[in-house]
N, C-alpha and C positions, 0 to 999 in steps of 0.2 A: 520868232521867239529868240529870246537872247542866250548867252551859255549859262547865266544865272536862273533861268528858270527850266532848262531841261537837262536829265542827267546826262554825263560825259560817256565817252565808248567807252571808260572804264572799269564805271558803275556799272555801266548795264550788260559788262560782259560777268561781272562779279553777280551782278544780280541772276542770269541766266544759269551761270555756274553752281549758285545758291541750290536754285529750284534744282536741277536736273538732279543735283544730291540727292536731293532730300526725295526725290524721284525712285533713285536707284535704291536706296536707303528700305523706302516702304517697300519695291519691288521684292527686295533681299528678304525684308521680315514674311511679307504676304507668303511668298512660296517656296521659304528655304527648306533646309532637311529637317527642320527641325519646327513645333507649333509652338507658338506664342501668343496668351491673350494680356491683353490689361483689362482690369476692374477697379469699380471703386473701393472703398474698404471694408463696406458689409460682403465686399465678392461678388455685386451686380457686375455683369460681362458689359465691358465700353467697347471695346473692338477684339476682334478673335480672324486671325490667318486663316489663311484658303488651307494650308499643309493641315493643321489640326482641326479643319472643317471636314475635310477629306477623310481623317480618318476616324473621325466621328463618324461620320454620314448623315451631316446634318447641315443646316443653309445657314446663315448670317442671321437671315431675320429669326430664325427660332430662338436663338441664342440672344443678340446685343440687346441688352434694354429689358430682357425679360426673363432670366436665368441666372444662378449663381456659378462660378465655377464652384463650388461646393457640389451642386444638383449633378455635374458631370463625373462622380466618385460614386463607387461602390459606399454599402453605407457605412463599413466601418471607415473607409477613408474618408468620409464626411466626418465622423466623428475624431476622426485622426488631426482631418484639417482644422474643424474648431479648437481643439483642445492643444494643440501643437503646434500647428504652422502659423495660425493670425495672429500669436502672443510672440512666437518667434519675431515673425517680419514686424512685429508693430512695438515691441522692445529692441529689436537689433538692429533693424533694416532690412534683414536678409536669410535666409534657411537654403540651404543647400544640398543636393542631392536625397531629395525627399522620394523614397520606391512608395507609388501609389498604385490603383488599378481605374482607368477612365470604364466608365460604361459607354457603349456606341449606340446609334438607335436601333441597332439590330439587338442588342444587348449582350453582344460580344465584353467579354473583358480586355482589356489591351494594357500591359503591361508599361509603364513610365517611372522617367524621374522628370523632377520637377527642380526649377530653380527661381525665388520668387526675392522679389527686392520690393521694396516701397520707396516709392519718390514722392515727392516733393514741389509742389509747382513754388519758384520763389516767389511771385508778383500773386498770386490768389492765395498760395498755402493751402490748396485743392491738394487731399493724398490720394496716390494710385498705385494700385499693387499690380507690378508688370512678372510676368510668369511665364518661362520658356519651359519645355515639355520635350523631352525626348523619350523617342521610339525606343524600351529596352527588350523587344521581341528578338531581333537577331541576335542582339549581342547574346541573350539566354541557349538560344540556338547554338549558337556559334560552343557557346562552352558545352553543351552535351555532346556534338561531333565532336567536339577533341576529347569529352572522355570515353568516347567508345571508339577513337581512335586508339587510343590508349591500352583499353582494355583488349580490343582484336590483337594489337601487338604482344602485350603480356601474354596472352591465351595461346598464341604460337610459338611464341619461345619457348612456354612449361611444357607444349605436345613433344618441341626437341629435348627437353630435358630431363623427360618420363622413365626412359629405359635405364638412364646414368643416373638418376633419384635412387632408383631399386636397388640397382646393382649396387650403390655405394650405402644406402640405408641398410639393406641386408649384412655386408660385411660388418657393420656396427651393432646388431641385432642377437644379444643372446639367450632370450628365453623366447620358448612358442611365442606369449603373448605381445614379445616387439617386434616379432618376423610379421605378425601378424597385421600387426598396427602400420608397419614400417609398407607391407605391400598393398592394404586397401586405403591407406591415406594417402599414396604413390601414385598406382597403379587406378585411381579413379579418373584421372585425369588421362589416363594411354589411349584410349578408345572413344575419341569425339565425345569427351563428358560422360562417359556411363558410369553408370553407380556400379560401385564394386562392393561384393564379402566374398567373405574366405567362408567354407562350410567343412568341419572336421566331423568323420561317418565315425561312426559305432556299431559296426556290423554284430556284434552279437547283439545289442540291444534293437537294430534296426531303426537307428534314429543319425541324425545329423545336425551339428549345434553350430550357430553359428558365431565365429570366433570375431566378426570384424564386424564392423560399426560401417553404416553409411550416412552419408551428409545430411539429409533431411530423412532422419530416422522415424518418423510419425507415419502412420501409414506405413512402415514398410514388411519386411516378412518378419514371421516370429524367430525365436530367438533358438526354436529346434523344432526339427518336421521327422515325422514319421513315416517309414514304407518296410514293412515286414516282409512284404513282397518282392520286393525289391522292382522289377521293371526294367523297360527299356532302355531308357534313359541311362538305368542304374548301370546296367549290361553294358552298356555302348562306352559311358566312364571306365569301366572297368578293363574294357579293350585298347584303351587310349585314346580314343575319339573324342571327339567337341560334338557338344551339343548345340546345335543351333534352331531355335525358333522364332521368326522374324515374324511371327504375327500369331497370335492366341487362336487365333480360327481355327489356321492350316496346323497350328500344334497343339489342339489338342486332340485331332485324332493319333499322331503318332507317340504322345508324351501328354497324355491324359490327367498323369496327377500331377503332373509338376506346375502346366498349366494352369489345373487349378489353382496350386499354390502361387504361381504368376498373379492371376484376376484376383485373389484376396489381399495380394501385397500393391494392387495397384500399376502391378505392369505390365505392360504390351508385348513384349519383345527379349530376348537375352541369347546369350552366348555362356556356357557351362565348359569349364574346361577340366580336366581330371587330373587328381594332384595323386602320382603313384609313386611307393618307396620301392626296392626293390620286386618289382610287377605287384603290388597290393595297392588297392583305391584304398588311399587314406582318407579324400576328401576331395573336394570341389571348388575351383574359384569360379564365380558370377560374375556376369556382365552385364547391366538391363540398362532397359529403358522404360520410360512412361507411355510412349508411342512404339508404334511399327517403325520398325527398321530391318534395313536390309545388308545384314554382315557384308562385307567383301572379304576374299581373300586374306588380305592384308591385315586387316583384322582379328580375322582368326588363328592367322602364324602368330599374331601380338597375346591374343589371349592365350595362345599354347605356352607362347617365352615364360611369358610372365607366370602362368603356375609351375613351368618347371624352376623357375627360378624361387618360388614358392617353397615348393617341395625338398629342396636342397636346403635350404634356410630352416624348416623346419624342421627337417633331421638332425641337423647339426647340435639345433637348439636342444632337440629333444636328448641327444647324449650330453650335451653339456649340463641342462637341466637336473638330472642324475647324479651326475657328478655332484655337484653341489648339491643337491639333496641330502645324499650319504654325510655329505660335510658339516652341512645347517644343523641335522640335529643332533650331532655333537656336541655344536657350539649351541643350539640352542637350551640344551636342558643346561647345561653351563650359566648362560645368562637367567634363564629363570630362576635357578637357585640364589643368583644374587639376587633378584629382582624380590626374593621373595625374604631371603634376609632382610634388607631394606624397610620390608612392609612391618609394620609395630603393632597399626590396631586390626580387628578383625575385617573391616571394612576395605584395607588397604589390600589384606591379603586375599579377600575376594577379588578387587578390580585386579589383580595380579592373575589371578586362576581365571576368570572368566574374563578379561580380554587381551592380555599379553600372550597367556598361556594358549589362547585361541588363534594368535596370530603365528607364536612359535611355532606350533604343531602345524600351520597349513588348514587348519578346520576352518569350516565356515558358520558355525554357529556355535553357542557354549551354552549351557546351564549346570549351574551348583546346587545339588540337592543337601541340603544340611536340615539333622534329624535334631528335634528339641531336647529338651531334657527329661522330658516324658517320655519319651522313645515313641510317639505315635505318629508324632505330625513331622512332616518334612516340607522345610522352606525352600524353594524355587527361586533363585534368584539369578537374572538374565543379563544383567548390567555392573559393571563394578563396583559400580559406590549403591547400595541395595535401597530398591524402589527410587533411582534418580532416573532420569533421560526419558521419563515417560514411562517409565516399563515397570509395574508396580511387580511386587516380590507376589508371589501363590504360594498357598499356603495347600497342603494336601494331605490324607492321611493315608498312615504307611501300608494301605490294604488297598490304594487305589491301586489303577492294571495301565502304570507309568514304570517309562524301564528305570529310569532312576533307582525309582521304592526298588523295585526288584533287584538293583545291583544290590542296595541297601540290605535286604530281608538275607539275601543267598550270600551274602558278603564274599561277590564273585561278580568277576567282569563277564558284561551280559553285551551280545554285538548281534544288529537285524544288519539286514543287506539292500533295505529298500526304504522307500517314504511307504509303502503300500504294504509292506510287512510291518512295521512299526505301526503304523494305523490298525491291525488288523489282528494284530499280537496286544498293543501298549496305547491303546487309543487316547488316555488320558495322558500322556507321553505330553509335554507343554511344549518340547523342542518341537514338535507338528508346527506351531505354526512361525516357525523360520521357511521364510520365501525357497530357501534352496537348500533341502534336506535328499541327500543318498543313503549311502551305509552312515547306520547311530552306534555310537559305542558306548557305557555306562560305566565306570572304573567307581571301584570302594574307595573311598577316602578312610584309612586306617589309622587309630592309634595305639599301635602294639595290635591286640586281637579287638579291641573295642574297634566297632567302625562308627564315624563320624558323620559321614555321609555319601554322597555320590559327586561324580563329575561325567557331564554326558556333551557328550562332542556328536556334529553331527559334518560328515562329508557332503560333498556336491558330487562326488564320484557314487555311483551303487556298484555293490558286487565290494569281494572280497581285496582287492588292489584301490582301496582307496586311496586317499592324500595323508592320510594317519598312517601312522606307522605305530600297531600295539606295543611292541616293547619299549619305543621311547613314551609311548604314554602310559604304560606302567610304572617306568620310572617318573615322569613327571607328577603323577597322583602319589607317589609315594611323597616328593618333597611337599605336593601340595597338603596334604595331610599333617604331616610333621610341623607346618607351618600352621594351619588353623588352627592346633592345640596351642601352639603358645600363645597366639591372639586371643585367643579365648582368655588363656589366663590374665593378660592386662585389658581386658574388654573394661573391667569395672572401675579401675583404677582412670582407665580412660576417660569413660562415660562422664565420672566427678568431674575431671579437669574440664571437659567440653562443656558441661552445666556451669561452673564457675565463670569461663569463658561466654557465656550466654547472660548470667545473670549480671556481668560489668556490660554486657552491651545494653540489660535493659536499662540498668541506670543511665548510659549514658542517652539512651533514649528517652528517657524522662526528661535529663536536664534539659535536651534539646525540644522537645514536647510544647506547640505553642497554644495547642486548641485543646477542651475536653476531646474533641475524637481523636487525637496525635496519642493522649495518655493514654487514653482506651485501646487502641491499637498497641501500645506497646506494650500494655500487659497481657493485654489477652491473647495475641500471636506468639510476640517473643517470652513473654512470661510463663508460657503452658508449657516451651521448651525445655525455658532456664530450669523448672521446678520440677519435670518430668510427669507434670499433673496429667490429669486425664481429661478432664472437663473445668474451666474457669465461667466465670460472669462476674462484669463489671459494672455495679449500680451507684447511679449518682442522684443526687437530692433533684427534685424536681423545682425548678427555679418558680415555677408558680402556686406552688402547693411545697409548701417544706414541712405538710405530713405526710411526703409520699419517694419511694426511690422510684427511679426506672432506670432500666436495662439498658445502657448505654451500647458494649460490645461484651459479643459472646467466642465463646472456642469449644468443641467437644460436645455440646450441650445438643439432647436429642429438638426433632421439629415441634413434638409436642409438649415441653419442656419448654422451649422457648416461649411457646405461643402461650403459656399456661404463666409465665414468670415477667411478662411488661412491665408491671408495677408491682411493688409491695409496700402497705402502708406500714408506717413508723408506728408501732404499737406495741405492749405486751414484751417480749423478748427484745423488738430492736428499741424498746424505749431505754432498759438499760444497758444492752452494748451499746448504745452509742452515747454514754453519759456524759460529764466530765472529763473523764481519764479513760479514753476508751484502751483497752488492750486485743494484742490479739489471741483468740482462741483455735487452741487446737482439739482435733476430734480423731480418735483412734479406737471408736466403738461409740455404745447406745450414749445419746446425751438429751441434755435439754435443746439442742438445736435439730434434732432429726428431722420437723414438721418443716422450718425453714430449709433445709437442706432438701429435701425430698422435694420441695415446691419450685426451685429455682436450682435443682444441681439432675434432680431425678436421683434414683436407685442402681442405676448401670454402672458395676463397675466402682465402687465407692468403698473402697478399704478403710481410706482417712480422710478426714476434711479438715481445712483452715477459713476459718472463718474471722477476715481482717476487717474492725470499723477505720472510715476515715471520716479524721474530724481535725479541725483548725482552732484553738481558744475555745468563743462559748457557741462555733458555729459546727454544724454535722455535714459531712461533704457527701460522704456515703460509703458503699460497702464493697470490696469482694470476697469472694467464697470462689474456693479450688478443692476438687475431689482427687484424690488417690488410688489407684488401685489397690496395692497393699498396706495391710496394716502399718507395719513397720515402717512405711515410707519418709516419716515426719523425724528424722532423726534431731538431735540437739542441733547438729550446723545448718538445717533444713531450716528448723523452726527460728534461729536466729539470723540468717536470711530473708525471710518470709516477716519477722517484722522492720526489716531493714528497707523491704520493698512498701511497704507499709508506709513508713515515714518518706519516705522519697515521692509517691504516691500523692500522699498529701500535701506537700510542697509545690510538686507540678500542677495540680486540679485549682489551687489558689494563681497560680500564675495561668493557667488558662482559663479560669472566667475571666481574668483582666484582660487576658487577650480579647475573648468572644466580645466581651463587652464592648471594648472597642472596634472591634471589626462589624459591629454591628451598627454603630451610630455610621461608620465611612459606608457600608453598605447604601444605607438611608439615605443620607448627604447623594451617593449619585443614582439610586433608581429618584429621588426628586426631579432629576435632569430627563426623566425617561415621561414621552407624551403622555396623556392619554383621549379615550378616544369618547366623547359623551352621547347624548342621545342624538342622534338620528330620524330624519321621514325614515317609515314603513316599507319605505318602493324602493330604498339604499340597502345594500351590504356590503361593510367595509372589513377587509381582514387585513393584518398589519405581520410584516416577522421584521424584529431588530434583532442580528446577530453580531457584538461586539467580535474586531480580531482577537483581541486579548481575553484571556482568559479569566483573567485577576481583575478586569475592573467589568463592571453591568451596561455600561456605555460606552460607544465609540464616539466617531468621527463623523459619522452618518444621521441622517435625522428625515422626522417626519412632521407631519405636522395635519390635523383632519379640524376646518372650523367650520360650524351647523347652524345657519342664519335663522330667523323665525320667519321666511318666508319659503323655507326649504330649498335654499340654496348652499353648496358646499364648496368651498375654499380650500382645496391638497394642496400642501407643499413637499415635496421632499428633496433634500441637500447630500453633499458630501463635500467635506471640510478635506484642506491638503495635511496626509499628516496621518500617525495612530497614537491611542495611549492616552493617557493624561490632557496631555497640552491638548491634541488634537479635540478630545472629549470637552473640555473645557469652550473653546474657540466653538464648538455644536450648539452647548447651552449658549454663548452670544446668539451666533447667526437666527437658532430656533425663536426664541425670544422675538429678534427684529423681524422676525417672519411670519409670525402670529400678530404683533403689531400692526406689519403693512397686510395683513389679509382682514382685518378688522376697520383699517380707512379706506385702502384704496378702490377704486370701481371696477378694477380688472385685473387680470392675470399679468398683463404688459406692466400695469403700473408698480403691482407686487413686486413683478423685479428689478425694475427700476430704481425704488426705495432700496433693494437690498445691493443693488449697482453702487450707490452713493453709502451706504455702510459699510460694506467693504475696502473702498475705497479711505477710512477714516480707523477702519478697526483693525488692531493687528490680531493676526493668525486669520483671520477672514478671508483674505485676499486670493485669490485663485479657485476658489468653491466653487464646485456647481452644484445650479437649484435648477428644479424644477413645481411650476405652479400651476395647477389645473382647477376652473369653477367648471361648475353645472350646475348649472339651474333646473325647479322641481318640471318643468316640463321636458327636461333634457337634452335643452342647446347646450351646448360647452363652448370651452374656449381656453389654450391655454399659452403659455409661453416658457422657455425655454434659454436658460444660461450654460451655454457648453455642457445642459447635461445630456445623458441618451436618452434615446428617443422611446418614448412610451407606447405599448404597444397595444393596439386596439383589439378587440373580439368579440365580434357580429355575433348575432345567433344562431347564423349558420355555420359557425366555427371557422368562417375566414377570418383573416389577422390583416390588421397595417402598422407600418409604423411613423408614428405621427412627425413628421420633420418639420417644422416648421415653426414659425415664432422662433427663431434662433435669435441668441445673442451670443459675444463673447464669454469667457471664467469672469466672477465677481470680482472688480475691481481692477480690471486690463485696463481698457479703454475707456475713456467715454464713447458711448453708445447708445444709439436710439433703440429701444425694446419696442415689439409689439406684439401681437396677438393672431393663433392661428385659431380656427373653428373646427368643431367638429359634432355630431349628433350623437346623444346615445339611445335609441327605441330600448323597450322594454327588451330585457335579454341579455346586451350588451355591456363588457366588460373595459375597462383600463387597467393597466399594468404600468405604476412608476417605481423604479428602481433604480440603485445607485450602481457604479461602474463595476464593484466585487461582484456581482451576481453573473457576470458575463466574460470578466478578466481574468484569466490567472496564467499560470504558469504550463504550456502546453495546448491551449485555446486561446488560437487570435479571436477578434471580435468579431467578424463574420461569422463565423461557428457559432461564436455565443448567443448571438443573436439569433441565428437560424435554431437553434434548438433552443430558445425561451420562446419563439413564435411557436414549434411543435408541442411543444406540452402546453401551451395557451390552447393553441388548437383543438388539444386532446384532452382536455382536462371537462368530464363528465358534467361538474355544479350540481353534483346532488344535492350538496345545501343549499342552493338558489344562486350560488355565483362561486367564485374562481377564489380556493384558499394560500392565502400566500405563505404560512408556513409549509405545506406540500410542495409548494411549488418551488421553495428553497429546495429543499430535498432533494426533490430530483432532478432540479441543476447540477447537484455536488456530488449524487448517486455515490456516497460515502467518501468524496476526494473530500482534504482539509481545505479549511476555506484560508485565504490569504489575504482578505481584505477586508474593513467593516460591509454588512450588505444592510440595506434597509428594504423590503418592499413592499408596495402597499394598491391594494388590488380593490377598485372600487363595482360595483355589480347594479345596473337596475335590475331589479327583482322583475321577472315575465308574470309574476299575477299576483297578484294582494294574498300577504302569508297565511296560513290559518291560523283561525283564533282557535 
């Protein structure tokens, strides 16, 4: 052979070199650290590595040629991967560090990223999507041992730094309640994590309260324990001893109650140590646990330290407390006199005596007894600004057996020394039901020898030493009193100002006023204020009958008043007020209008009435009527007001028909974009919920679609458009449209979406949608197909669930793309569920969730009505959360037995 016809040692060492490469090459990929498959671009698997074979636990041939890498994801990462990764890799080339979860054949979840490119063959232009997979189990690993490295390290430093916490937080600590706080937010941490409180005794009462808070408070002891007996326990405290019970067994034969009080607080175990002032048990610091434990030594010296370091901090506090005591209310009655100068109207000088004046004094609750001008009845009022914060004013008469009245009637301070005397003496007493009542004090409120009313304070202390001190709250009811009489005298002056102030808001609410119910709201809420009416109703013309009003909004007006006044026809009296030149009428006794009044205002309470027509040119708009309690009420500036609201009235009601009017035809305009759904076979039930995100418009972004063949075959479609709002809604009504088209030619579910593949592709705002198309025919084969959307979820009769994966394609208008068709059977019984990606997405629920709980209420969902409703089934997806995206869904049912006729 010549050298022209065989290759040189060159070549063929180049050539050998070639291969071994490409040798080493595949070795590297087959069994590195790391799995690697390639696929085509629908994500059929071409070749997959031994490493990611391995940790599947699955063979070669189950996978190449017969699986998608999709099929090897949990299912919301199947839906992660259509909707995210194949638009990525097939617009970009590439997605990078993708957190998925592989399922294995064991159906372990294993933890990955993923890294996927798309290549390119240059000589066929064959594309492949090549995908490396790394293990992220350790790395997850790796980060929790460092943070409970972390956390061990911190935990031992705070046990070194427990004793120096105390000791330095105490020196800073000057009332009880910061020694307090200062030692059991400290001192929790001394003792291998046990829960600490501080417990301060009250030996004459025989009680013990607890002054300190522990970390997980739920469950724990109450907040004060009783033992009149006192005990062993008690005794052995009192001696200087620590209590120790390291297991509830063995202590409750020698510590019986306290035990108990352990097993209802949920603990196992504790250490009591005794807090004593010069040799007297003042109280207790606790140690517990939730389990048995076994104190040591060491322990117990720790808990001894630390109540004597306790005890020391609290005495200190307790003279310094004292001290300023003497000093506060000094300065306090000082600032309340200003605080009360300051105050102008009656209302001010209340929140002043009932919550300042409650704070000055150390009381723990207030009420203001103030007597009418009748002298009978006494108003109760608990809050500053009267009946605000929830807490309406009580109204009482001065013979009820409340200590208030009583201070009121003996015009003489009246003092109980318990909640159980005051209940027992003063049961109608309203300060009962403050959470934390001791000794109640009642003080006269004076003016000169007139008395005014009462101020009733009530302690958290009982017994004669409470937190009041009576002579500063003598003086206090004195300024308080001196102050209510002048409030009193500019109450009326005020009152006018705050109406006038009311009556510019309702104008301005008028002008602002776009709808009849905007107007109606503004008069009848803010209007009843401005006027000081008692009762309003606002009637307007009935747009279909303009011989008739009705009741548009009400205020004041009793139930059966209402229910008695819907309409009134234009007749007889309203023929001429509402003539030409209507005016308006005022009523300050018997009239020609009392029958209309009585009919539409009622008899309660009805001193004066205004009775205002509205009308426009030669058109009647309609009417309001407002009652008065007193005669006198309708002064000149009232009743020139009152047609001032009249005319303003009229003005707004002309501009909000034009509104309604228009908001009516846009209404129309988009419920036309809204499906609907026609007759149906007998052996169907279809239920449908469209819930727009927006509030303001009737359509979203979502759509359905239900078509009813004459050989009782049915065509679903349902979509969601990228996008909310307007535009989004808009881009709906296209896609729906081409969707009801292609469900009308095409021969199949594949074809359906293929048609709307190629729409997409042409339409703007379309593009990235997913649909979903499902027929069934009247015997009940199906068949459906699927564009990036989720997967539909099946339920048998037996109340098992699937969810349908298959027929996948990409979002409308990605790629080109071959559609096809997956199958499925429905027997009588059996249900489908299609719905768009809101129903399962939101904020706080990944898609595995969502999906796991839309399969439990499929599952669970009874079909009394013969199949599965999909507004319910909305429901209790969202179990009252707001929803955050359009949802559509549409729940199709073969009926188990022919309906009754």
């Amino acid at each position: 052979m010549s050298g022209t016809d065989s290759p040189s040692d060159g070549e063929a060492a180049a050539d050998h070199l070639a291969t071994s490469t490409h040798d080493d090459l595949t070795r590297v990929l087959d069994s590195g650290p790391v799995g690697f498959v390639i696929t085509d671009k629908s994500g059929v698997i071409e070749w997959v590595n031994t490493t990611l074979l391995d940790w599947l636990g699955r063979s070669r041939d189950e996978l190449v040629g017969k699986r998608t890498f999709q099929e090897l994801l949990s299912a919301g990462g199947r839906i992660y991967y259509d909707t995210h990764v194949r638009p990525m890799v097939h617009m970009r080339h590439l997605a990078k560090e993708i957190a998925l979860e592989l399922v294995c054949a064991d159906d372990r979840r294993l933890s990955v990223l993923i890294n996927a490119s798309l290549r390119i063959d240059d000589e066929t232009g064959v594309e492949t999507i090549e995908t490396f997979v790394v293990d992220a189990t350790q790395r997850r690993e790796y980060e929790r041992e460092l943070l409970r490295g972390r956390e061990l390290a911190e935990r031992s430093e705070a046990r070194l730094q427990v004793m120096y916490d105390v000791a330095s937080g105490l020196a800073e600590a000057m009332t009880v309640d910061e020694v307090i706080s200062v030692v059991t937010a400290r001192a929790t941490r001394s003792i291998n994590e046990a829960r600490c409180a501080i417990w301060l005794i009250d030996a004459a009462r025989g009680t013990a309260a607890r002054g300190g808070t522990i970390p997980d408070d739920e469950g724990g002891p109450p907040d004060e324990l009783d033992f009149p007996d006192g005990g062993p326990a008690l005794d052995q405290l009192a001696a200087g001893g620590v209590v120790v019970i390291g297991d509830l067994e063995s202590g409750a034969v020698d510590y019986p109650l306290i035990s108990q009080w352990m097993s209802e607080a949920g603990m196992k175990s504790a250490a009591i140590a005794p807090l004593l002032a010069n040799g007297r048990l003042t109280g207790a610091m606790t140690f517990g646990y939730g389990h048995a434990h076994d104190f040591d030594e060491a322990e117990i010296r720790a808990a001894m330290a630390l109540a004597n370091q306790a005890e020391q901090g609290l005495e200190r506090a307790r003279v310094l407390e004292a001290e300023r005591r003497s000093k506060r209310h000094l300065e306090s009655l000082l600032e309340f006199t200003k605080l009360l100068s300051a105050a102008l109207t009656l209302d001010e000088v209340i929140a002043t005596i009932v919550d300042r004046g409650q704070e000055l004094l150390g009381a723990t609750g207030s009420r203001l007894a103030l007597l009418d001008a009748t002298g009978h009845t006494v108003r109760f009022v608990r809050s500053g600004a009267a009946g605000s914060n929830g807490h309406p004013d009580l109204e009482l008469s001065l013979d009820r057996r409340s200590i208030g009245c009583e201070a009121i009637r003996i015009n003489f301070p009246v003092s109980v020394e318990s909640r159980d005397e005051l209940a027992h003496l003063y049961p109608d007493s309203p300060i009962l039901d403050h959470p934390n009542v001791g000794r109640v004090v009642a003080m006269p409120l004076r003016r000169g020898d007139e008395v005014l009313g009462a101020w009733v304070l009530a302690d958290s202390d009982s017994g004669p030493g409470g937190a009041v001190d009576l002579t500063v709250f003598g003086l206090f009811a004195e300024q308080a009193g001196q102050a209510t009489q002048r409030a009193a005298l500019h109450e009326t002056e005020a009152l006018a100002r705050a109406q006038a102030d009311v009556r510019n808001e309702v104008s301005a609410a008028l002008n602002g006023a776009t709808t009849i119910a905007d107007v109606g709201r503004s008069i009848t809420l803010q209007g009843r204020a401005a006027f000081n009416a008692t009762a309003i109703a606002f009637f307007v013309l009935d747009p279909d009958d303009p011989s008739v009003l009705h009741l548009e909004t009400h205020s004041g007006l009793e139930e059966s008043t209402v229910a008695a006044a819907q309409t009134i026809a234009i007749d007889g009296q309203l023929v001429q007020l509402l003539d030409r030149k209507p005016s308006p009428r005022f009523v300050d006794g018997p009239s020609k209008f009392d029958d209309l009044l009585d009919a539409t205002l009622g008899t309660r309470r009805r001193g004066a009435a205004a009775v205002l027509p509205l009308r426009v040119a030669e058109h009647p708009l309609g009417l309001i009527l407002m009652s008065f309690a007193r005669p006198d009420a309708l002064s000149a500036s009232i009743r020139s007001a009152l047609s001032g609201l009249a005319a303003e009235t009229n003005v707004a009601l002309v501009r909000a028909r034009e509104h309604d009017s228009d908001h009516d035809v846009a209404t129309t305009l988009q419920r036309s974009l809204l499906p609907s759904i026609g007759d149906v076979d007998e052996q169907w039930l279809v239920t449908t919920s469209h819930e727009p995100w927006s509030e303001l418009l009737e359509v979203g972004g979502d759509l359905f679609d239900v078509t009813s063949f004459d050989d009782g075959r049915l065509m679903l479609v349902v979509g969601d458009v990228v996008g909310h709002g307007l535009a989004a809604a808009a881009a709906m009504g296209l896609l729906r449209s081409a969707a009801k088209m292609q469900a009308l030619v095409a021969s199949s579910p594949a074809e359906v979406i293929h048609g709307l593949h190629e729409f997409a592709r042409v339409t703007p705002g379309v593009r990235f949608s997913t649909v979903c198309c499902v027929e069934v025919l009247a015997d009940g084969a199906a068949r459906y197909s699927c564009a990036g959307h989720p997967y539909p979820v099946l339920r048998r009769p037996d109340g098992s669930t699937e969810l349908l994966d298959g027929g996948r394609s990409p979002l409308l208008g990605v790629v080109e793309t071959e559609t096809t068709d997956a199958t499925f059977h429905m027997e009588p019984g059996t249900s489908i569920v299609v719905y768009t990606d809101g129903l399962i997405e939101r904020r706080g629920l990944v898609v595995d969730e969502g999906l796991e709980r839309l399969r439990e209420l499929v599952s669970e969902a009874d079909g009394a009505t013969g199949g599965l409703d999909a507004p319910s089934l909305v429901d209790a997806m969202f179990d009252g959360n707001d929803r955050e995206d359009d949802v559509v869904v549409v729940c199709l049912t073969r009926r188990a037995s022919e309906p009754a006729g």
